[in-house]
N, C-alpha and C positions, 0 to 999 in steps of 0.2 A: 351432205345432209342439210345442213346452211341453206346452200339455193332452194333445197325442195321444200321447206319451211316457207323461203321467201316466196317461191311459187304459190303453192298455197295461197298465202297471204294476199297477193294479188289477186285471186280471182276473187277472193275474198270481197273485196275493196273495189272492183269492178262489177263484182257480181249484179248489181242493178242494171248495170249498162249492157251487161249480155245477155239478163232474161230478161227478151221484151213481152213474151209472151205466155200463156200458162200451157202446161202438157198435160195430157191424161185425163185432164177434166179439171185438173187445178186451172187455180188464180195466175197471174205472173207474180203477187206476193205471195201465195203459198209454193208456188216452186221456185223462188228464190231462197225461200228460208228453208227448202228441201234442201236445195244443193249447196245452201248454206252451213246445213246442217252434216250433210253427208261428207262435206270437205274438213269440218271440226273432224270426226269420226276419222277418219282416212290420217288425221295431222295426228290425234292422239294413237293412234296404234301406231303411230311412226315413233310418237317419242317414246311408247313403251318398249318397242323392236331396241330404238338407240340405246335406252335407260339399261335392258336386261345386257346389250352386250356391253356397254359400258360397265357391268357388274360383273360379267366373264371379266373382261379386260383387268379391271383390278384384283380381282383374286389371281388370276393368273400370276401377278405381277408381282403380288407377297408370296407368291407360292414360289418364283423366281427368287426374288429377293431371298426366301428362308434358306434354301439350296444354294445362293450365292453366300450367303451370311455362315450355313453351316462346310461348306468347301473351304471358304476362309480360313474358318478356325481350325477346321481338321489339317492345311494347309501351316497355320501357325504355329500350331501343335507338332508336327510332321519338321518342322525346321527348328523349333522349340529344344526338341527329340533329338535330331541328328547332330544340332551342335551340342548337347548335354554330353551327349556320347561321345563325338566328338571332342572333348575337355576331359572325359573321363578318362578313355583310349591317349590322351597325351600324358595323362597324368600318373597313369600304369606306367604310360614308357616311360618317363623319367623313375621312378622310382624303382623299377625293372631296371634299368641303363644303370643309373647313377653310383653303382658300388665301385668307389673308390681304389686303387689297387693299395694297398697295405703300408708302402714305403711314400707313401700320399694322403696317410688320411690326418688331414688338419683340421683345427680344430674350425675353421673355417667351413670347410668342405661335409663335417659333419652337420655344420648346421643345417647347410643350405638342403643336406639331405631329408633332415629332422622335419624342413620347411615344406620340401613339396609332400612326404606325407601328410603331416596337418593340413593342408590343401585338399589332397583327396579328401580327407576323414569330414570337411570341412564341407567340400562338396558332396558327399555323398551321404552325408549324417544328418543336412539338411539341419544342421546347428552353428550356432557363433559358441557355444561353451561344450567343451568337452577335451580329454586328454586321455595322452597315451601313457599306459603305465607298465611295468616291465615286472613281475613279479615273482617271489621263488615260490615256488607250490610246496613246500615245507614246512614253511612255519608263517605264508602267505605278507611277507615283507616286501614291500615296494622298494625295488630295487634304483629305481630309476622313473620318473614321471615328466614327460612333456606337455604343456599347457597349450592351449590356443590362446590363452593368456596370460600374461605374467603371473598378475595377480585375482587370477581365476582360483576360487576355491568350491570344491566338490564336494558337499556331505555326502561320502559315500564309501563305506572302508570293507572293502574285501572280506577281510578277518567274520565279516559278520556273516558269510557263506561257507557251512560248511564242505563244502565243494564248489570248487570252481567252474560252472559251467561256459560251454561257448557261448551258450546267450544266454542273458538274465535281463529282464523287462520288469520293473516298476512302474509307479504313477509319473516319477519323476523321472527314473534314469533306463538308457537302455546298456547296455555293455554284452561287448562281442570280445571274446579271446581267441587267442591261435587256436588251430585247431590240436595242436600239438605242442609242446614241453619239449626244451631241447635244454639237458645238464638242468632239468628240475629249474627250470623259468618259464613262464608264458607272459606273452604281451597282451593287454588288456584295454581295449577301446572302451572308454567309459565316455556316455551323454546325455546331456541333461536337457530334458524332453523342451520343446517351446512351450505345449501344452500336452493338456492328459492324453487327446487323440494322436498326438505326433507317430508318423508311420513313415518305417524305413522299408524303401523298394533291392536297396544293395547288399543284403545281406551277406550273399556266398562273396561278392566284392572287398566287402570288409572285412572277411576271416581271412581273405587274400593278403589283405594288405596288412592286416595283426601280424601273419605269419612274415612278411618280406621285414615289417620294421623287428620282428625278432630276429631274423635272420642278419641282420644291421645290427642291431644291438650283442647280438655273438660273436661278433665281427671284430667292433669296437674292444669289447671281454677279451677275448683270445688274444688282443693287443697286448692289453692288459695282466693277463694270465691271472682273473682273479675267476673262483668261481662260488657255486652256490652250494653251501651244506647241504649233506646228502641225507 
């Protein structure tokens, strides 16, 4: 497109020297300033031709770009996704696997169990504060409570529900129970929102895993041989 500008241009700039003569009844300067004229003409619809597709070209080219940009992230999303699950899926299996046989459970061993639960609960509660709590549905006494923190404290007391539901949602807390009482105990995921919107995607995940750390925590009991008033 270059040369044919510089083409142009040229005749442009010679033009005196190649019209010696007039045509049609012109002058040799009124038909130089014709073909003067008519070669301006000819130059400007050329640059509007280049202008309009140099305008396809760029739109094309965010239109490109948006479709690269949204493949990305669907792309990022999609790997975001498989290793989430991926972490999930390991962290069922350990907690699945991990049941100690009976003439082995140290006190060691129960931590490390204690630990890849709050891991899940951790990862899939989508909070740093929150704990497990073991309760008798009787007279609703905390039997047992595991922190994600030592010294994590919850305003947040059971007693104040007269039934225990599997889920109960405030401003502040969310709590998921087993879905089941085994010997009049249920275990109790209790979490304290980051914000009022906080929204959990794992639900039937965590009734799962209420149920497996009760199922641990009977474990533990039956060791023990203590059990809950009836």
């Amino acid at each position: 497109m270059y040369w044919l500008y510089l083409i142009i241009f040229t005749f442009v700039v010679f033009m005196p020297t190649l019209v010696q003569r007039g045509l049609y009844g012109f002058s040799a300067d009124q038909t130089e300033e014709f073909a003067t004229l008519i070669l301006g003409f000819f130059a400007f619809a050329v640059f509007l031709i280049q202008e309009k597709r140099l305008k396809v070209n760029v739109f094309e080219k965010k239109d490109i770009q948006k479709k690269v940009h949204r493949m990305t992230k669907d792309l990022t999303q999609s790997y975001s996704y498989i290793g989430e699950t991926n972490r999930k899926l390991d962290i069922l299996e350990q907690i699945a696997l991990g049941y100690p046989e009976k003439t082995s459970l140290t006190v060691k061993k129960q931590k490390a169990m204690y630990d890849s639960i709050i891991e899940a609960i951790r990862l899939l509660g989508k909070s740093d504060d929150f704990s497990l709590r073991f309760i008798c549905t009787t007279n609703l006494e905390v039997l047992k409570e595991v922190k994600s923190f030592p010294d994590l404290a919850l305003n947040f007391s059971c007693k104040n529900l007269s039934a225990v539901p599997q889920t109960f949602e405030s401003d502040e807390f969310i709590m998921i129970t087993s879905p089941r009482s085994i010997d009049n105990i249920i275990s109790c995921i209790l979490i304290r929102k980051k914000t009022p919107n906080h929204k959990i995607d794992d639900f039937e995940i965590l009734k799962a895993i209420a149920s497996q750390s009760l199922l641990f925590f009977m474990f533990i009991r039956s060791k023990k041989q203590i059990s809950c008033p009836s």
